[in-house]
C-alpha positions in Angstrom: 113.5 70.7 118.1 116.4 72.8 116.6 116.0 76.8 117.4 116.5 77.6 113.7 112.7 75.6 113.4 111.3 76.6 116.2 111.9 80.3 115.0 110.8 79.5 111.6 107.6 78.1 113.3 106.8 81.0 115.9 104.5 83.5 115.0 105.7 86.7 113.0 105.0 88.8 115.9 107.1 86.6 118.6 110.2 88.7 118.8 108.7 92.2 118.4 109.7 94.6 120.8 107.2 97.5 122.3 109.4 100.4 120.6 108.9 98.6 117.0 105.1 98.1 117.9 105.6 101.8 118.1 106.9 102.8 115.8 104.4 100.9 113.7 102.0 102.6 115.5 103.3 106.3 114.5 104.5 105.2 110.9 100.6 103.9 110.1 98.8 106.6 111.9 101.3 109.1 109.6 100.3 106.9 106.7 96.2 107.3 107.5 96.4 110.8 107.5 98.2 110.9 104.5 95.0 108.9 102.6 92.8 111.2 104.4 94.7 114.0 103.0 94.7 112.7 99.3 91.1 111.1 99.9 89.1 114.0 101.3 89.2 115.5 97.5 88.4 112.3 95.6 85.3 112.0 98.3 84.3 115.7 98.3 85.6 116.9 94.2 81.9 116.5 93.0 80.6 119.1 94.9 83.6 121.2 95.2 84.2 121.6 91.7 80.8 122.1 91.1 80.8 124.9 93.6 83.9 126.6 91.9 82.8 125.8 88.4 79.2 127.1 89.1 78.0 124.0 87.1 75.2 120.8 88.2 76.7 117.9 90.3 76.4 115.9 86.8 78.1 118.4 84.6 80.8 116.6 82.1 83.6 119.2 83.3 83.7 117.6 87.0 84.9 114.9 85.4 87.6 116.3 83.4 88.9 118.7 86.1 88.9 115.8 88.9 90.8 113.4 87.0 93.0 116.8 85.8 93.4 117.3 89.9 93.9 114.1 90.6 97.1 113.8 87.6 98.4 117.6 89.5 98.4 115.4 93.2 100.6 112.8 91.9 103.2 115.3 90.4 103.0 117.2 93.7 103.6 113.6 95.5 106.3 112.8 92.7 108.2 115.7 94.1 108.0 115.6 97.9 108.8 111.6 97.5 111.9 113.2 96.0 113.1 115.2 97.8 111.7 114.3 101.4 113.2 111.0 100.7 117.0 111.9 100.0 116.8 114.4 102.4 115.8 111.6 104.9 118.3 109.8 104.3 120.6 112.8 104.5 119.7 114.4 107.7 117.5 111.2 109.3 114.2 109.8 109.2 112.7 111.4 112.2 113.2 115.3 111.3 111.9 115.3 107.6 108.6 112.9 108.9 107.8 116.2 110.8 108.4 118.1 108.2 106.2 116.0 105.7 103.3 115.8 108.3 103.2 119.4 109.3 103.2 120.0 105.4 100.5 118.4 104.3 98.0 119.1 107.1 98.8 123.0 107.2 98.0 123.2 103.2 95.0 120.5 103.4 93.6 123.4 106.2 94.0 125.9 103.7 91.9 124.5 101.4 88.9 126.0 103.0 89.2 129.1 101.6 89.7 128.7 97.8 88.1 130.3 95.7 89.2 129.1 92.2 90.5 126.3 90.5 94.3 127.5 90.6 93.7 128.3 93.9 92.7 124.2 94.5 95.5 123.2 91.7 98.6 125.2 94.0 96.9 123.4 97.6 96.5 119.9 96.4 100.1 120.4 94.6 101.5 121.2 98.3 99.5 118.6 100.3 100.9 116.2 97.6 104.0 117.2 98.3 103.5 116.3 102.0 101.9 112.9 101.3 104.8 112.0 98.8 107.4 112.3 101.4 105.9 110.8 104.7 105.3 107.7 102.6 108.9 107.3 101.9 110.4 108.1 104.8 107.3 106.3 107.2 107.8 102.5 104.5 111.6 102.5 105.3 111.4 103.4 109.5 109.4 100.3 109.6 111.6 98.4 107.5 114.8 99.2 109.3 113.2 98.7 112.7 111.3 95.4 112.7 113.3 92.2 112.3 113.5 90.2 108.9 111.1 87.6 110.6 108.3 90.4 111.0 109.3 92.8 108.3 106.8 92.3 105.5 103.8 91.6 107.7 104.7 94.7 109.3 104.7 96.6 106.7 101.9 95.3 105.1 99.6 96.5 108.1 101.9 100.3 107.8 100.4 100.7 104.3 96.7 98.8 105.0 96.2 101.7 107.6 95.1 103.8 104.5 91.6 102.5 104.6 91.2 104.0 107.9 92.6 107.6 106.2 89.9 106.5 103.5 87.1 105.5 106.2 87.9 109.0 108.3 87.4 111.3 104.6 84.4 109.1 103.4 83.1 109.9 107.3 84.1 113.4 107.2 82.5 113.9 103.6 79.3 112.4 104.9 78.8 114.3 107.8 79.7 117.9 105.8 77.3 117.2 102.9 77.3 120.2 100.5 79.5 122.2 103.0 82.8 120.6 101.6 84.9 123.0 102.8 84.7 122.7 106.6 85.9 118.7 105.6 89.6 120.6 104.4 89.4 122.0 108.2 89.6 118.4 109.7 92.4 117.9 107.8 94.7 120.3 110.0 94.4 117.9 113.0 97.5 115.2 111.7 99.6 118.1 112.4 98.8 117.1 116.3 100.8 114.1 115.3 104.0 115.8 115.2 104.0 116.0 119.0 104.1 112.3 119.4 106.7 111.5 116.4 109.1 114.4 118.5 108.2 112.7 122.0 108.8 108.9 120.8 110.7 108.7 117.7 114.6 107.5 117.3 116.2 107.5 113.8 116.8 103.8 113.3 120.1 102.0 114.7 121.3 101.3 110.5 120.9 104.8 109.3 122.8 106.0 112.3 125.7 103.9 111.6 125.5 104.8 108.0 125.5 108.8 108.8 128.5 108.0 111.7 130.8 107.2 108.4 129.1 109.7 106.1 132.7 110.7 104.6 132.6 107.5 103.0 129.7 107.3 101.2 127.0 109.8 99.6 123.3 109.8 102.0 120.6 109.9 99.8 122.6 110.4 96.2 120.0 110.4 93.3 123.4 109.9 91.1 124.5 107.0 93.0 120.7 105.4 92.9 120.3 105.6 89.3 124.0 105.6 87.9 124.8 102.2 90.1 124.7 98.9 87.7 122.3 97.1 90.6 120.2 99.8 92.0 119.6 102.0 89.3 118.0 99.0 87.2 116.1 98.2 90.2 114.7 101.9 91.1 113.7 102.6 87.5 111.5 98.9 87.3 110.2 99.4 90.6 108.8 103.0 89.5 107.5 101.2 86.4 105.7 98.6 88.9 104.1 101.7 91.0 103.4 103.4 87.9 100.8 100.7 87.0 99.2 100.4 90.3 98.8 104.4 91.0 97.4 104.6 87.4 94.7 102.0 88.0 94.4 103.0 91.4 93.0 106.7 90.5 91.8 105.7 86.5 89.5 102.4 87.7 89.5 101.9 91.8 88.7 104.9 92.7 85.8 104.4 89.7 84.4 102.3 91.7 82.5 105.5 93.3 81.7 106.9 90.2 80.0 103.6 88.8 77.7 103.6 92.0 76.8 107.2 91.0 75.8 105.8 87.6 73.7 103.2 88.3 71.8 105.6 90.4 71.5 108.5 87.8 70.5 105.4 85.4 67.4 104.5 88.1 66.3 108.0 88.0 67.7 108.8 91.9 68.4 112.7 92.6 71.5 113.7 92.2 72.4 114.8 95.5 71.1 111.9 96.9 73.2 110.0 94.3 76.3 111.6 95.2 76.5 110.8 99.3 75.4 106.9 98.0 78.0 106.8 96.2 80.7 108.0 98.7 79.3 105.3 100.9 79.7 103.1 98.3 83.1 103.6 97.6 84.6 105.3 101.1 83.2 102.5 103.4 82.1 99.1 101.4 84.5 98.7 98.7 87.3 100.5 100.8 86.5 97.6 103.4 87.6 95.0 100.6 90.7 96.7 99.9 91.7 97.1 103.5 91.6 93.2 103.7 93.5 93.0 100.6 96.3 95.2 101.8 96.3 93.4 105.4 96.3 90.2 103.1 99.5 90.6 101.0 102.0 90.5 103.8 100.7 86.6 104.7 100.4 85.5 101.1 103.9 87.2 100.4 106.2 85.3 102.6 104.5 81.9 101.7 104.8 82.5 98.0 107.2 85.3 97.6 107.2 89.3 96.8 107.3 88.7 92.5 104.7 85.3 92.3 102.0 87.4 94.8 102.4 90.5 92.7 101.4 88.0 89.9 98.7 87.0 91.0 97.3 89.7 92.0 97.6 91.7 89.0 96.3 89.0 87.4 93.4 88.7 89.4 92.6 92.6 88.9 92.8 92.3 85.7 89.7 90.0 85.5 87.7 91.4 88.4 87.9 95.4 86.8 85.2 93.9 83.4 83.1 91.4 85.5 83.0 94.6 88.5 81.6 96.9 85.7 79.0 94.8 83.6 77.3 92.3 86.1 75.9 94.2 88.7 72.5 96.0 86.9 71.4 98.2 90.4 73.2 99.8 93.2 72.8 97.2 95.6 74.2 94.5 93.6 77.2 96.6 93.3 77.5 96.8 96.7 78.0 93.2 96.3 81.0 93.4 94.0 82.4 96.3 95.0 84.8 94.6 98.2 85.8 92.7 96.1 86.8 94.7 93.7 88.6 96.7 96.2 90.7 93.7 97.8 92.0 92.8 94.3 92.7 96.1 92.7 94.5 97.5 95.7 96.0 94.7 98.1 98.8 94.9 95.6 99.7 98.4 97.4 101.2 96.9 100.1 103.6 95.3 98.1 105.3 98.6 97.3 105.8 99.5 101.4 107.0 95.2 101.7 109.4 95.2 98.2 110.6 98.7 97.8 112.9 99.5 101.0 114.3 95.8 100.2 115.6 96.7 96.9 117.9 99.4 98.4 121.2 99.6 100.7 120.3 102.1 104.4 122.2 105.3 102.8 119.7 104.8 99.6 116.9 103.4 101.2 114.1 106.4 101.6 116.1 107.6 98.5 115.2 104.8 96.0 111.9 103.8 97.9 110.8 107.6 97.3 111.8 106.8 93.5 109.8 104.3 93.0 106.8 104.8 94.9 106.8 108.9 93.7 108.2 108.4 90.4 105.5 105.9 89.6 103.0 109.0 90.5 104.4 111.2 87.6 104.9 108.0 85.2 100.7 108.0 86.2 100.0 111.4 85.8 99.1 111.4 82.2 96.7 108.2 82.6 94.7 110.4 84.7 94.3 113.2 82.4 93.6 110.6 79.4 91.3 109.1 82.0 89.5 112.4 82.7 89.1 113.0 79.0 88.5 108.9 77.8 85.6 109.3 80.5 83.9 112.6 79.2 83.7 111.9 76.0 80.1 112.2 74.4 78.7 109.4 74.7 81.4 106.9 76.3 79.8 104.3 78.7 81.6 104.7 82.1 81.9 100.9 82.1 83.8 100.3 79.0 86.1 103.8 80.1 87.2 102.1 83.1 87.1 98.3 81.7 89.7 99.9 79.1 92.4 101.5 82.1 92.0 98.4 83.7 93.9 96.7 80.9 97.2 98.6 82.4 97.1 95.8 84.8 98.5 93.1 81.9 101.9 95.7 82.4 102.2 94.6 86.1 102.7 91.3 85.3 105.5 91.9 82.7 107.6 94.6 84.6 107.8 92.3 88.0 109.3 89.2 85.9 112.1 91.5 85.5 112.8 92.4 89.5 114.6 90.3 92.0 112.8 87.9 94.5 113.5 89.1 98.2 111.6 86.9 100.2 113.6 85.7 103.8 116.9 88.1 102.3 118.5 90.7 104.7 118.1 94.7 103.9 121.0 95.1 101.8 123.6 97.3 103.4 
């Protein structure tokens, strides 16, 4: 049999070395923490906003000021993807994924002692900040590192380690209860991670060569990005893409915790108890589903390629988000629905850590996947704030509320007819 076939027919993981498994290793436990970081608030908001408010757990105005939160964390991760991401592609991956990690573990920390809503606005702005740039920097590492053969299913397991940042907040909001501050102290322990990204970390053998010759071309240029006829088209599409699935991730995923609470409320259950059923509900069952969605888009990917699997699962969230919201009439036929729900509105997440650092040449690479990825988190701020307000309304039924972000999904499909196919094509240089 010829070697080019007997490659093509090997598994994925044949020719990976132990420093790529590595590096996977530090790039997804970086990636974890960063959920846990921008989790622990969407598990714990109810009663911390309750708490500063001085309002009931079912008060209208914990709506309105989590989903106002919520919009404020994707600005804050708008502007560390940014700028952690031309700066790691200015001064190297390994420094600023220090930076990023130390940044949004010391501010998460400091969240135990505010005392009022600005207080939580300035802290979740910061972490954002933090979360924002590891991403960035962590998707292209893993890109650079593994081999084209391995590349997307590698980086579809980076990005599918965010379930177990979503597991470790559901768990840590669980076992806090009421007391949701000593949660935000958990949250300083990523910063222990630093000591293994200094002890094991290189910067990658293609951005070395491309800072070697750094007189002849401009590290992480935001000019060069967006002014250049090929990847300025591409950057501003793919922050479109992101745009959709950030939107429907916090506007009608995340829902899918607030729906549980609902049919709870509906069935006459006590609040509080309501409230830690629902975190189950969302932090551990349907966050399950989405985990093997994400692991799932890497496989499906290289058979049918980047654009047709973003398709199709757009497609398929757009039909799961009504059926999710109307069938199920108790809590624990929810419970039912709700992986599934999970593996089709999120697996497409994985897409962006697969696609993004494909689009882009090494000295733009964290650069333009910070663009998209980050950009598409301010694009989604204002969903968020109309979701907030859509979903206190007087007398809006949750279900329709989230039914109607859902629709956002149709956009997916149109933006990615519009974006190169990459599938089995080298990183551009």
């Amino acid at each position: 049999m010829p070697e080019e076939t007997t490659a093509k027919h090997a598994p994925w993981y044949s020719g990976v070395t132990r420093y790529q498994w590595l590096v996977l290793a530090i790039a997804s436990a970086g990636w974890a923490f960063d959920t846990f970081e921008g989790q622990l608030f969407n598990i714990t908001r109810n009663q911390l906003l309750a708490d500063i408010l001085g309002v009931s757990g079912a008060d209208a105005a914990i709506k309105k000021y989590g989903d106002a939160f919520l919009g404020i964390f994707l600005i804050g991760g708008t502007t560390g993807g940014l700028l952690f991401g031309s700066l790691a592609d200015r001064f190297g991956r390994r420094p600023t994924m220090i930076v990023t990690i130390l940044m949004y573990s010391i501010f998460s920390g400091l969240t135990f002692f505010a005392q009022s809503l600005w207080q939580v606005a300035v802290l979740r702005f910061l972490v954002a900040m933090g979360v924002g740039g590891e991403w960035a920097v962590a998707a292209s590492l893993v890109a650079e590192v593994f081999p084209k053969t391995a590349r997307a299913h590698a980086s579809g397991i980076f990005h599918a380690t965010s379930v177990l940042g979503t597991w470790m907040a559901a768990l840590a909001g669980l076992a806090v209860g009421a007391q949701w501050r000593y949660a935000y102290v958990i949250g300083v322990l990523p910063a222990l991670l630093v000591l293994w990204v200094r002890a094991s970390v290189k910067e990658s053998e293609s951005w070395s060569g491309k800072a070697a010759s750094r007189e002849q071309i401009r590290l992480g240029s935001f000019k060069e990005l967006l002014l250049h006829p090929q990847w300025g088209p591409r950057a501003m599409l793919g922050m479109l893409l992101a745009a959709v699935g950030l939107a429907t991730f916090w506007g009608v995923t995340v829902a899918g915790q607030d729906l549980a609470k609902q049919l709870m409320l509906n069935a006459e259950t006590p609040a509080a108890e309501a409230t830690e059923r629902a975190k189950f509900a969302y932090g551990i069952v349907e966050t399950a589903g989405g985990g093997l969605g994400l692991l799932a888009f890497g496989p499906i990917c290289v058979r049918l390629g980047r654009k047709r699997t973003f398709a199709l699962t757009h497609l398929a969230a757009l039909v799961i988000v009504p059926l999710t919201c109307y069938v199920p009439q108790t809590y624990e036929q929810l419970l039912l629905w709700l992986p599934v729900f999970g593996f089709l509105t999120l697996s497409m997440h994985a897409g962006y850590a697969i696609y993004f650092p494909e689009l882009f040449p090494t000295h733009l690479r964290a650069t333009g996947t910070g663009f998209c990825f980050n950009g598409g988190r301010i694009l989604a701020a204002p969903m968020l704030w109309f979701s907030g307000w859509l979903k206190a309304q007087p007398g809006m039924d949750l279900r329709l509320a989230i039914t109607l972000l859902g629709l956002l999904f149709s956009l997916g499909l149109i933006i990615i007819l519009f974006l190169p196919e990459t599938r089995e094509q080298p990183l551009p240089e």
